[in-house]
C-alpha positions, 0 to 999 in steps of 0.5 A, a space after each residue: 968240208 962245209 959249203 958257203 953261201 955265197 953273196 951276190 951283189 944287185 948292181 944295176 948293170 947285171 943280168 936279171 937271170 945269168 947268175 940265177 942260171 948258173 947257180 940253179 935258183 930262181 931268178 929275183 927280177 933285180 939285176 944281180 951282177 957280182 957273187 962275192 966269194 971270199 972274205 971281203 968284209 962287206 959280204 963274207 961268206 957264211 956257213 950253208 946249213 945243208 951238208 
């Protein structure tokens, strides 16, 4: 099984460290609102390079 990176999307209205948190990286400053995870065409996943 591979493991995907996942996009998340900067909207305004998202928190600056809530998925920073949930996903165990460090916070960017820009508010980060929606983590895309499937194969939408404006953020489809890609491969993770570490298995």
């Amino acid at each position: 099984m591979d493991r995907l990176v996942n996009t998340v999307r900067p909207y305004a209205w998202g928190s600056t460290t809530a998925i920073p948190e949930l996903l165990g990286t460090a916070p960017t400053g820009e508010p980060q609102a929606e983590m895309w995870m499937g194969a939408h065409p404006g953020a489809p996943p890609a491969p993770s390079a570490a298995r």
